[in-house]
C-alpha positions as CSV (number, residue, x, y, z in Angstrom):
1,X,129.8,3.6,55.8
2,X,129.7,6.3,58.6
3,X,130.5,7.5,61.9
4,X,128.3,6.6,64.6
5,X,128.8,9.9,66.1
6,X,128.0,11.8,62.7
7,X,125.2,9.7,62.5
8,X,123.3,11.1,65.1
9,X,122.4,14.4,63.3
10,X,120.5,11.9,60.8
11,X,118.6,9.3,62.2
12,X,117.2,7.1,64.9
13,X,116.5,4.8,66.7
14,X,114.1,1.6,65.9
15,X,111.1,1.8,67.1
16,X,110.2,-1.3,69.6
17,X,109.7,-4.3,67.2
18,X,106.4,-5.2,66.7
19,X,106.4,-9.0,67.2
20,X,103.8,-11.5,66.1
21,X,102.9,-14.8,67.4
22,X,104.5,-18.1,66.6
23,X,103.4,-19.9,63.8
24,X,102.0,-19.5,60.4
25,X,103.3,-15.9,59.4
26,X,101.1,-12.7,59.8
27,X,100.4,-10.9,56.6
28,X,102.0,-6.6,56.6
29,X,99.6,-4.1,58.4
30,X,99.4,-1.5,56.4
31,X,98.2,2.0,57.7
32,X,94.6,2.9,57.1
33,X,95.3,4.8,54.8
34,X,97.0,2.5,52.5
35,X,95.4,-0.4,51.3
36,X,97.8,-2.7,50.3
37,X,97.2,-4.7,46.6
38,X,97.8,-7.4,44.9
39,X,101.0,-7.2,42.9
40,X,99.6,-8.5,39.9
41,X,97.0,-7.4,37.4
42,X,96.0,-3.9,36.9
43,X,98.4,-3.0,39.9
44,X,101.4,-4.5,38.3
45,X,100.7,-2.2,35.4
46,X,99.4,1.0,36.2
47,X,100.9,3.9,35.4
48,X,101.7,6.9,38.0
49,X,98.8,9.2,38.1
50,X,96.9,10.9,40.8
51,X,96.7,8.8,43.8
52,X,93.2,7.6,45.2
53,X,92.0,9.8,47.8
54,X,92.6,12.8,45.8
55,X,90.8,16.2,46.8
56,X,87.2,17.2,45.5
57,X,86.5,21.0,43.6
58,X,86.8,23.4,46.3
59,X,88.3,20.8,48.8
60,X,91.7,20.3,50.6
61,X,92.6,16.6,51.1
62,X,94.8,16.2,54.6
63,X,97.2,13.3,55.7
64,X,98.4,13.2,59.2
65,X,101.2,11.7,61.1
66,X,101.8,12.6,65.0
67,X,104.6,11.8,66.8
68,X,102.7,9.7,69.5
69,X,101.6,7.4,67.1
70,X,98.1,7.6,67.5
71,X,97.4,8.9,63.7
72,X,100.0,7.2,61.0
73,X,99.4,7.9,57.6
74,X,95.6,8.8,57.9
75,X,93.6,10.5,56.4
76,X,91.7,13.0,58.0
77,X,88.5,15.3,57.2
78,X,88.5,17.5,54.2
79,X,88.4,21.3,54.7
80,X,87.2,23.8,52.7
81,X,89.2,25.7,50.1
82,X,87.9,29.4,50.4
83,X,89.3,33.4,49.7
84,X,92.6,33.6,50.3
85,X,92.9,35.9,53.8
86,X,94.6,39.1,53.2
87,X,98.1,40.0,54.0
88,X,99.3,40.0,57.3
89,X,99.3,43.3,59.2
90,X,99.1,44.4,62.5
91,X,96.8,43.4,64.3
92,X,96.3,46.9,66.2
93,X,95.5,48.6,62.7
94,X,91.9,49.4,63.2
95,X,91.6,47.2,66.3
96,X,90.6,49.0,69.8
97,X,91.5,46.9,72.6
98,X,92.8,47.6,76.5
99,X,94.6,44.2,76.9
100,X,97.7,42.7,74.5
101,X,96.9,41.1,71.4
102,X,97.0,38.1,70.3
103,X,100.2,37.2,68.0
104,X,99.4,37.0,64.5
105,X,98.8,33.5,62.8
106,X,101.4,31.9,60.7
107,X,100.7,32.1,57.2
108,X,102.5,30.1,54.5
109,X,102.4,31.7,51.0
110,X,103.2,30.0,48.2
111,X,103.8,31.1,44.6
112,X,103.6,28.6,41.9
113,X,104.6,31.1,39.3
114,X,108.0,30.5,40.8
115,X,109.9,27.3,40.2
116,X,112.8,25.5,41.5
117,X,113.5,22.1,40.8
118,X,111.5,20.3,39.1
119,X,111.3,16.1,41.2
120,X,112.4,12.7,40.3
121,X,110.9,11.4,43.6
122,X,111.2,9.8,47.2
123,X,112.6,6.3,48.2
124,X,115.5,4.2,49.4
125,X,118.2,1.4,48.7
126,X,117.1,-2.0,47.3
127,X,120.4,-3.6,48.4
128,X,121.0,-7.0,48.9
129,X,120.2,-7.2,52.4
130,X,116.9,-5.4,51.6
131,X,116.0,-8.3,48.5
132,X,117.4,-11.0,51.0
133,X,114.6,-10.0,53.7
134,X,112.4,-9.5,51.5
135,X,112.5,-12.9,49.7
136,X,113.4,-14.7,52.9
137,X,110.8,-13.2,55.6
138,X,107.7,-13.1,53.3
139,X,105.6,-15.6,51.5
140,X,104.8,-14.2,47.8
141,X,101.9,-12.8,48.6
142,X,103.3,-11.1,51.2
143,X,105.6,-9.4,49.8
144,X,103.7,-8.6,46.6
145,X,101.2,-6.7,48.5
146,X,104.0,-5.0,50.8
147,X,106.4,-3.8,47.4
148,X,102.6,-3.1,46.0
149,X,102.2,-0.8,48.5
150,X,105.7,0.7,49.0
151,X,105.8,1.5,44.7
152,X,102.2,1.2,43.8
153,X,100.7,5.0,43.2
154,X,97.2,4.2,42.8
155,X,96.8,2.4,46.5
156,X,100.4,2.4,47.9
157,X,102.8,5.1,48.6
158,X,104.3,5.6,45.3
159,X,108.3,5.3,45.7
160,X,109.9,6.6,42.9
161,X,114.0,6.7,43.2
162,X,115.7,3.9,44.8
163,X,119.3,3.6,44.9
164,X,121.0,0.0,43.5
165,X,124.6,-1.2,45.2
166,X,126.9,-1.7,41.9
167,X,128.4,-4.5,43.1
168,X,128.0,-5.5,47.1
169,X,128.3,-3.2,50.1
170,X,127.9,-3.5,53.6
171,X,124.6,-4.4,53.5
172,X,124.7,-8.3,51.7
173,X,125.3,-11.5,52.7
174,X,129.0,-11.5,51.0
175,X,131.0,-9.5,49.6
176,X,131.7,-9.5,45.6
177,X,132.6,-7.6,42.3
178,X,131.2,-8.3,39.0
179,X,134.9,-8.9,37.7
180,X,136.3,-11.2,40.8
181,X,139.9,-13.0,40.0
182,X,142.4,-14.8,42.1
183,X,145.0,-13.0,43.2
184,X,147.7,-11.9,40.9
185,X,145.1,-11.9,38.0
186,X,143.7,-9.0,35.7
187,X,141.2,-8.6,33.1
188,X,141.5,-5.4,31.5
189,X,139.2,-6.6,28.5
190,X,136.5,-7.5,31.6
191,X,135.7,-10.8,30.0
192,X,134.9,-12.3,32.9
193,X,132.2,-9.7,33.9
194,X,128.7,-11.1,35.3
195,X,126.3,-9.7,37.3
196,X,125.2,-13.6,37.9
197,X,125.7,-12.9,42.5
198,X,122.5,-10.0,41.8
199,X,119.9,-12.8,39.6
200,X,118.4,-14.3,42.5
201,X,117.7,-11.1,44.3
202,X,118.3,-7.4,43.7
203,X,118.1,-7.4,39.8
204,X,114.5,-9.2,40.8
205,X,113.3,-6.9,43.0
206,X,114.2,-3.5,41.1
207,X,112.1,-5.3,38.3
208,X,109.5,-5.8,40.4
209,X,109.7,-2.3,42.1
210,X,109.7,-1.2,38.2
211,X,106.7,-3.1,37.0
212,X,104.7,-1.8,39.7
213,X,106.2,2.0,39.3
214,X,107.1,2.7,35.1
215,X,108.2,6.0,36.3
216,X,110.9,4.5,38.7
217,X,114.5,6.1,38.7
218,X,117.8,4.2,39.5
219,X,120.9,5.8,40.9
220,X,124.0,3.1,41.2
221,X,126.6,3.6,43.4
222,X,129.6,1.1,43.7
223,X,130.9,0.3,47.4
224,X,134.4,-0.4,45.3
225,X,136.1,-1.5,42.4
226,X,137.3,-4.9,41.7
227,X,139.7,-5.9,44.0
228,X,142.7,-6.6,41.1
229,X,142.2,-2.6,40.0
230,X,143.2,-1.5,43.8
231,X,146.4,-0.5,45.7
232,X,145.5,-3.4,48.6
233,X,144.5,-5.8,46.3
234,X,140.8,-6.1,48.0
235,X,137.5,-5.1,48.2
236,X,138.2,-3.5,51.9
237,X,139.7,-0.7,51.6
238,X,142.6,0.5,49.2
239,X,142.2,3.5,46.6
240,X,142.2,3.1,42.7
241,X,145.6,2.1,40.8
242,X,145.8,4.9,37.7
243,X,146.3,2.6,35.3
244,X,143.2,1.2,36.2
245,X,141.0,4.1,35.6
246,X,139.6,2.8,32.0
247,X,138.8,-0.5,32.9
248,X,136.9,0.5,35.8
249,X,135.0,3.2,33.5
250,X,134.7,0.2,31.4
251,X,133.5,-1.7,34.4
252,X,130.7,1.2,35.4
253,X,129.7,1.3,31.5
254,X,129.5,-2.7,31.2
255,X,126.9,-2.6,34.3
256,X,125.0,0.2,33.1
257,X,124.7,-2.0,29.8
258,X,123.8,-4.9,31.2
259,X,121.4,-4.0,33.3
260,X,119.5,-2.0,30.7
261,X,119.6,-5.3,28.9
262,X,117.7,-6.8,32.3
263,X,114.9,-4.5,32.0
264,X,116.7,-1.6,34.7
265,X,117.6,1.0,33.2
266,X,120.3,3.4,35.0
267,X,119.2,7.2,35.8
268,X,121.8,8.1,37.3
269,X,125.6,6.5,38.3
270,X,127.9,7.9,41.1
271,X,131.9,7.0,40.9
272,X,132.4,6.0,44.4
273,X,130.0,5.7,47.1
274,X,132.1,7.9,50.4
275,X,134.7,8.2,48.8
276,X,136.4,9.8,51.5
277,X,135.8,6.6,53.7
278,X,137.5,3.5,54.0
279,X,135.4,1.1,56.2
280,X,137.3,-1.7,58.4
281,X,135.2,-4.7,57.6
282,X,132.9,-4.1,54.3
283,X,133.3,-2.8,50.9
284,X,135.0,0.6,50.0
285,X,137.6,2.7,48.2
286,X,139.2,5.9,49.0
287,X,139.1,8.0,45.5
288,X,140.0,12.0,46.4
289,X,138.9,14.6,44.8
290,X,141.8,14.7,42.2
291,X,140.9,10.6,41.4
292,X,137.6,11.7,40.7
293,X,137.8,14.7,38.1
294,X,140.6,12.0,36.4
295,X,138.5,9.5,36.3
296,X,135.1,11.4,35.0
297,X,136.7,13.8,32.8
298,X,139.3,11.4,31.0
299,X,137.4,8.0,31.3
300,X,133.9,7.5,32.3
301,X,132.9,11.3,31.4
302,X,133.8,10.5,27.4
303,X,132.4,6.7,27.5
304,X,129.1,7.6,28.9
305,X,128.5,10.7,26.9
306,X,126.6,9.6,23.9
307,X,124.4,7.2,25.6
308,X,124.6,6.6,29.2
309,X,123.2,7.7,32.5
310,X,124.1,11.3,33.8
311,X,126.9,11.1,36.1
312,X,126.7,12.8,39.6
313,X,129.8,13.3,41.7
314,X,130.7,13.2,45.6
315,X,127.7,10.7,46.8
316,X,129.3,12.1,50.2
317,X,128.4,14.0,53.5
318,X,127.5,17.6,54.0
319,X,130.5,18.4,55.7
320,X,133.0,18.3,52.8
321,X,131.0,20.8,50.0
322,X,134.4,21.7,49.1
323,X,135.3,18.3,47.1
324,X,132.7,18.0,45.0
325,X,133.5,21.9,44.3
326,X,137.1,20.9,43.4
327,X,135.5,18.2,40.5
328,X,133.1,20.4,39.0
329,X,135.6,23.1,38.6
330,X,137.6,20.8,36.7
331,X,138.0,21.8,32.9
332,X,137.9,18.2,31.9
333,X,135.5,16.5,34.7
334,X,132.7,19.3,34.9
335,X,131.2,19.5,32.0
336,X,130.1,15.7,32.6
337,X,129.2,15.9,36.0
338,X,125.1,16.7,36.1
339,X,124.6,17.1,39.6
340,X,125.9,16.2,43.0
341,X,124.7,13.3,45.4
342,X,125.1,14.1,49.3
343,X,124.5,12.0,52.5
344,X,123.5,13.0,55.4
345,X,125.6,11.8,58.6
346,X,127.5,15.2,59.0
347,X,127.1,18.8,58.1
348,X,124.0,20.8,57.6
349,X,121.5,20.1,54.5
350,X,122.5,23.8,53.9
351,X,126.0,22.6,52.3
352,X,123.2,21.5,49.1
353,X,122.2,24.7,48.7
354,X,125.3,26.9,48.9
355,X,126.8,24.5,46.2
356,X,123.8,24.4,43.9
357,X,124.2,28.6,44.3
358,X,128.2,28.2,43.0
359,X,127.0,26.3,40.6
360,X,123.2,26.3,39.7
361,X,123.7,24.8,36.8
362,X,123.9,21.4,38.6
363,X,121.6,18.8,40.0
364,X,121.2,18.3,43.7
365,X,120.4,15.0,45.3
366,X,120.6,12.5,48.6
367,X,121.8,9.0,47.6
368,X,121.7,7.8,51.4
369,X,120.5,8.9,55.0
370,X,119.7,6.4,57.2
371,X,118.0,6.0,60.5
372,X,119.5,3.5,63.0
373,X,119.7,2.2,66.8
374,X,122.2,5.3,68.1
375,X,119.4,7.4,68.4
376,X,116.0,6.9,70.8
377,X,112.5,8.3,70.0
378,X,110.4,7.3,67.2
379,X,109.1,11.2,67.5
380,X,112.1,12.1,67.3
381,X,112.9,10.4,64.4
382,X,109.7,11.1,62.5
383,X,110.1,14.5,62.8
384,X,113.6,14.8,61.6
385,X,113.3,12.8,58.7
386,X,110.5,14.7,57.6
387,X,111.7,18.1,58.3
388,X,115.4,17.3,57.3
389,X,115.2,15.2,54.5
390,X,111.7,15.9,52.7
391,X,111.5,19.5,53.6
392,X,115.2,20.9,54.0
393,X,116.6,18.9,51.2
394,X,113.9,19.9,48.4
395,X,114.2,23.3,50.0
396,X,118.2,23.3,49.1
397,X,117.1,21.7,45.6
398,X,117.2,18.0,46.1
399,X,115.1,16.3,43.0
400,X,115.2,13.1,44.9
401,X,116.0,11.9,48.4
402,X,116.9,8.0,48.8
403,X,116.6,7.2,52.5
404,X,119.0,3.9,53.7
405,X,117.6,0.1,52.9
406,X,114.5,-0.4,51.8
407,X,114.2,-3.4,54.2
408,X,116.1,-4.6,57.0
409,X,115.8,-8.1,59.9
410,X,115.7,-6.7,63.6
411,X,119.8,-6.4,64.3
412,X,120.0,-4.4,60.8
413,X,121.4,-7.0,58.7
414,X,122.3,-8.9,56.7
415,X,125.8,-7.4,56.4
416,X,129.1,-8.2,55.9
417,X,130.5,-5.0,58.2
418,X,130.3,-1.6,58.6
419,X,127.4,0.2,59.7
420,X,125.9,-1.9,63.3
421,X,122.6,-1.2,64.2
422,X,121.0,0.8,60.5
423,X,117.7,0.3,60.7
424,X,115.7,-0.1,57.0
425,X,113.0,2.1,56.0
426,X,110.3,-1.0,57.2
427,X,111.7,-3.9,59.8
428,X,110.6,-7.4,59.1
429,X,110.8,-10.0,61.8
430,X,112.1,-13.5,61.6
431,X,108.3,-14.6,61.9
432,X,107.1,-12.5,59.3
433,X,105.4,-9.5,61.1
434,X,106.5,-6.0,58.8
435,X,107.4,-2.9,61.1
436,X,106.9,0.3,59.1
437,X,109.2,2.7,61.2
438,X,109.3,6.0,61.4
439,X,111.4,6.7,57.3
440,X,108.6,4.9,56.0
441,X,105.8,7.8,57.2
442,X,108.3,10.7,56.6
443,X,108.4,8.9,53.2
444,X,104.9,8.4,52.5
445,X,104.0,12.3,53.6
446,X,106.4,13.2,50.7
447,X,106.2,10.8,47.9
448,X,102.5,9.7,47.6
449,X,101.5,13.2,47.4
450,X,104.5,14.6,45.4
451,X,103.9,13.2,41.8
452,X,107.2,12.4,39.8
453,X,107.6,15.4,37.2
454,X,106.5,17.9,39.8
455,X,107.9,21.3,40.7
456,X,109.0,22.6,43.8
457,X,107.3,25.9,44.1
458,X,108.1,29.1,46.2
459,X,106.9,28.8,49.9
460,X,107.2,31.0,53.0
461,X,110.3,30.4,55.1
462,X,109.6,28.3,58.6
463,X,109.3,29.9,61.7
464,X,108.3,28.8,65.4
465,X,109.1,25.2,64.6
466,X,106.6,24.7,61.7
467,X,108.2,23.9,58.3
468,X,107.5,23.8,55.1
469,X,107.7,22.7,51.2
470,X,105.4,22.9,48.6
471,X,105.1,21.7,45.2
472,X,103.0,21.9,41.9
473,X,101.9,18.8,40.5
474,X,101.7,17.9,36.8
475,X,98.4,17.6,36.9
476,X,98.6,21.1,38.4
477,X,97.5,20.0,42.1
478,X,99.4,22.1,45.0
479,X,100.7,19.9,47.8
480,X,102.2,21.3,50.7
481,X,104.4,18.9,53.3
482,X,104.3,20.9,56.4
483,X,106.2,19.6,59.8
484,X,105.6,20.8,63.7
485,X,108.4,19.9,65.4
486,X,107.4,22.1,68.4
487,X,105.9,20.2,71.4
488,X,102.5,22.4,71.5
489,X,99.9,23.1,68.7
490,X,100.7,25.6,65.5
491,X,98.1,27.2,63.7
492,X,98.8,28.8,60.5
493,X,96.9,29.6,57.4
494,X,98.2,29.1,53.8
495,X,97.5,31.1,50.5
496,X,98.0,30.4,46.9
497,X,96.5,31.5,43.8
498,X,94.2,34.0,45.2
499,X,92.2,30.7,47.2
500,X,93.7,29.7,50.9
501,X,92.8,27.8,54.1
502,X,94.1,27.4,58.1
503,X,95.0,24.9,60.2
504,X,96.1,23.6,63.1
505,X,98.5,21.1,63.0
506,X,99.3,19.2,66.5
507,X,102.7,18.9,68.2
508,X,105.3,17.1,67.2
509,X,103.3,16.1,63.7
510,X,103.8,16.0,59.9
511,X,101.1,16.8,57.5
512,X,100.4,16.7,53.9
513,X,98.0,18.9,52.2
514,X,96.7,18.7,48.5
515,X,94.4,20.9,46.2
516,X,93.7,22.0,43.0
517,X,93.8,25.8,43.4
């Protein structure tokens, strides 16, 4: 799936494992601020809304993570929503004073009169591996309070786009198609297509991720075609034949069908996932630039056009903007291509924006960015999550941001190959015991407090190591997602609407802020 050594710019090490005692299993910890549910009943069918906890008239609602661990997730005191303070000026106007001043407070202004993109939401990958744990690790109570928590909006954290393997990848227990043959054989007319290897676990969980979260989005993204459509033959590696581009647009249409048929709808559907990569031991399919716009603009593109999912292109790493450039230019390709999926284990999360400005009439998303073992620090990690993937990425127009698995064991598996040592979103232990690690918080900053349907709003630009996003809510709340990733205090005030407030956010922290202005 990636480069160790790219993967460094995106993600992190485990923090320790939190063990538990032989035994009878341990029930999840959840953070204070979470309560975790039941996943039945009212929980199983609420709809999103505004999340309990929610700020009072005249009151700013505060949720704190630091990087030492001692607050995760918590809530803290509200403060007072009061006059917005002036514009900054110099200090010295007006002032008389024989020693230096004091610098002048950071102040974040935000305009909600000016849009950007309007959110699908935050979440991560329910692959195989993830439904496997899941199923495996937990009792059913277990792990209806833990998915009640990680989808539930009233109590929980509220995840809202989740990524589905079309077919498996690296992270499963085996590796399969939904169109497997012996060698030598084809099937064109896909007649032996079944998604029968996905029944006893992913389709599951996505519908019970769903049940608990209506307002759930689904981006599929296959590892690789059927083997019998490729040069090699095999799942590993290998690029598409030509004269295999209908049925596999076939192939990506049958899935999309079925699946609706299971109760998960499709939002969204890439082509390839890396399609510049060709792993050694798992899943994948090299498909160039010029394979792609072919494909989309002559196959899949006119297929999916009257009723399908939109189709985004690349689902690829910030250091190659200039493929997915090459397909949306295409005459035939572009006009079907709705947006472009990136990853995150090389380049800059700049590469999103200076796309979305060559071409702003197309969506921007992340489709995979996961933390792993390669890189120490649960600080660390915390705060670059939160500042790369939550802030930069809605800052360069992401709608939605899927981090890596949505659940891993302790040696980040199962898996048949490729990435060693990707760590899932939460950890759960061979006894039972649920690690939320450092993606889960950077997730729960974001998502909980950024309702699907929302708008990204105008914000000040970050300086001395505080960042920041804002957003306007449907219901027309304000929340800001602000991150210090400097190792001291930052104080800094915050204006909107004419109302404002300041605070001081410690080192190394992330906060979420939310009012009605």
């Amino acid at each position: 799936m990636r480069a160790l050594g790219m993967a460094l710019r995106c993600a992190l090490l485990a923090a320790a494992l939190v063990g538990c005692a032989s035994g009878a299993r341990k029930a999840p910890e959840a953070p204070a601020a979470v309560a975790t549910a039941s996943a039945t009943g009212a929980m199983a069918k609420q709809s999103a809304g505004r999340p309990e906890g929610a700020p009072g008239d005249g009151k700013v609602a505060i949720w704190l993570t630091t990087g030492d661990q001692s607050r995760l997730f918590a809530r803290q005191p509200d403060i007072a929503l009061g006059a917005a303070p002036p514009p900054r000026t110099p200090w010295s106007q007006g002032v008389e004073t024989a020693g230096p001043l004091p610098a002048p407070p950071h102040t974040i202004d935000i305009d909600p009169a000016s849009r950007h993109q309007k959110m699908v939401g935050f979440g991560a990958a329910l692959s195989e591996a993830s439904a496997w744990v899941l199923r495996q690790r937990l009792t059913p109570e277990q792990r209806g309070a833990l998915l009640a928590e990680l989808f539930g909006r009233e109590r929980g954290i509220g995840l809202s786009f989740a990524r589905l393997y079309l077919g498996s990848s690296e992270f499963a227990r085996s590796q399969y198609s939904y169109n497997d043959l012996p060698a030598g054989e084809e099937d064109p007319g896909l007649t032996q297509f079944s998604v029968d290897a996905d029944r006893a676990l992913v389709l599951p969980l996505a519908q019970d991720a769903l049940a608990l979260n209506p307002d759930l989005e689904l981006v599929a993204s296959p590892a690789s075609a059927p083997g019998w459509m490729k040069s090699g033959g095999a799942l590993v590696k290998g690029t598409l034949r030509p004269e295999a581009y209908g049925a596999y647009a076939r192939y990506l249409k049958r899935y999309v069908d079925v699946l609706l048929e299971e109760g998960v709808p499709i939002y969204a559907l890439t082509v390839q996932n890396e399609p510049h990569a060709e792993p050694e031991g798992a899943p994948g399919m090299r498909l160039d630039a010029a394979a792609r716009a072919q494909l989309i603009g002559k196959h899949l593109g006119p297929l999916l056009e009257d009723d399908g999912p939109r189709i985004l292109e690349w689902d690829g790493n910030w250091d190659e903007p200039q493929s997915p450039l090459k397909v949306l230019a295409d005459k035939a390709a572009g006009p079907y291509v709705a947006g472009v999926a990136w990853h995150c284990y090389g380049g800059e999360v700049g590469a999103q924006g200076a796309v979305r400005d060559a071409r702003p009439e197309k969506e921007v998303y992340v489709t995979e960015c996961s933390g792993g073992q390669w890189a120490p620090g649960w600080s660390d990690n915390l705060l670059h999550f939160s500042r790369t993937l939550m802030v930069g990425a809605a800052r360069n127009w992401a709608k939605g941001v899927v981090l890596g698995n949505l659940a891993q064991d302790g040696l980040g598996g199962p898996r048949t190959g490729g990435c060693r040592g990707c760590r899932g979103v939460v950890t759960v232990t061979e006894d039972g015991a649920v690690v939320r690690n450092a993606e889960y918080y950077a997730l729960a900053h974001a998502s909980r407090s950024v309702l699907p349907g929302a708008w990204r709003v105008a914000s000040s630009a970050g300086r001395d190591g505080v960042d920041n996003a804002a957003f306007e809510n449907p219901d027309g709340t304000l929340a800001l997602l602000v991150v210090n990733s400097a190792q001291e205090p930052r104080r800094f005030q915050v204006r909107a609407a004419g109302r404002g407030y300041g605070y001081t956010l410690p080192a190394a922290s992330v906060a979420t802020f939310t009012w009605r202005p």
